[in-house]
N, C-alpha and C positions, 0 to 999 in steps of 0.2 A: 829573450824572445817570448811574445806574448801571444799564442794561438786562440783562436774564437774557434767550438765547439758546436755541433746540435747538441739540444736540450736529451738527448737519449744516449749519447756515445759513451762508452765503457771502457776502449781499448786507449784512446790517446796518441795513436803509432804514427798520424799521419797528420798534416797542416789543418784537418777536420775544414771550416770554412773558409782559414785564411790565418796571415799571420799579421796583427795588431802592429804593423811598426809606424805608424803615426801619433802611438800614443805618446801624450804630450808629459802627464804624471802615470804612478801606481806604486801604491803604498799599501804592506801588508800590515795586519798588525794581528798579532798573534801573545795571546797573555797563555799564560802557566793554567791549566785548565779552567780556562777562559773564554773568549770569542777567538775566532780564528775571520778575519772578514780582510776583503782587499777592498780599497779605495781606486778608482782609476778616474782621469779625465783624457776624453777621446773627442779631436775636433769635428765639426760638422762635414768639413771639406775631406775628411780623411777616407782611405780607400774602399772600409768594412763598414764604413759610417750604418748604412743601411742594416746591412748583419747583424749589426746589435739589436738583441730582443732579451725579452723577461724570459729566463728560466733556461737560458742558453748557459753552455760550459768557458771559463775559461782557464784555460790552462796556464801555469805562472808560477817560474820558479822565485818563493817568498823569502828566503836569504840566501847567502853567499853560500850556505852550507848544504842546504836539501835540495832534493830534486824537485820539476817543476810537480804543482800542485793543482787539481780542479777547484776552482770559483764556480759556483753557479750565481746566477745574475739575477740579485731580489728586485731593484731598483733601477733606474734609467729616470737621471732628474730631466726638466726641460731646458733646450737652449738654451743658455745664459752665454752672449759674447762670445759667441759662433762655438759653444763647446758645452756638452753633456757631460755628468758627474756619473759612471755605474758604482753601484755596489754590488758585492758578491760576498754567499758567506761559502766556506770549506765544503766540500759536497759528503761530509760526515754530514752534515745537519739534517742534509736528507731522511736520517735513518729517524731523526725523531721525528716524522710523519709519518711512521708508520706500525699501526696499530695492533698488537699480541694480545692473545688471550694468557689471563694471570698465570703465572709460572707457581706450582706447590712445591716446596722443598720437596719432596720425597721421588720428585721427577727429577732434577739433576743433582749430581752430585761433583760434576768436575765443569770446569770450564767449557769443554769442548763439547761437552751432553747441553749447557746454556746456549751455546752458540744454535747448535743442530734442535734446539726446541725451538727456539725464534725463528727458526729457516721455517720450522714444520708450522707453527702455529699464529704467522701473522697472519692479518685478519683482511689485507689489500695486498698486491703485488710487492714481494720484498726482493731489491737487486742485491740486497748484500749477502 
């Protein structure tokens, strides 16, 4: 099951815009610290047709094994034979838009002081 998100949602708990079941493919593909990106094709006729937009979440569980996952949605190709191609990469990728002021060794010293400098010292709204 394939849920469509707003571009702002955090929690995941509820059908957020709708549940994607017309989708026709989707294909994760996830490398060993690598890209994490899903592939989808969604017909024009299909019910959320509209609902798709640039920078919206999708939810999607990416193998047999893990729970579902957010996509956010970089691309939206054009019609080709009544059907649109999205892309989405892992909504990790998120965090690399978002700009920290330089970390000095002598400021952290354990993982959890790194985490809580980044919280304190990005430089635009950080959600993570």
């Amino acid at each position: 099951m394939i849920k469509l998100f707003d571009s702002s949602e955090r929690s995941f708990n509820s059908n957020g815009l709708g549940v994607l079941s017309d989708v026709l493919t989707c294909t994760v593909k996830e490398e060993l610290n690598g890209e994490y990106e899903l592939e989808m094709t969604y017909p024009v006729n299909g019910k959320h047709f509209s609902d798709i937009e640039y920078d919206r979440i999708l939810f999607v569980k990416p193998n047999v094994h893990d729970d579902p996952q957010p996509f956010r949605i970089y691309e939206i190709s054009t019609v080709i034979d009544g059907k649109i191609t999205i892309s989405a990469e892992h909504i990790s990728y998120d965090a690399s838009g978002i700009p920290i002021w330089p970390v000095a060794p002598y400021y952290v010293d354990t993982p959890s002081q790194l985490i809580q400098y980044i919280r304190n010292h990005s430089i635009v709204e950080n959600p993570f």
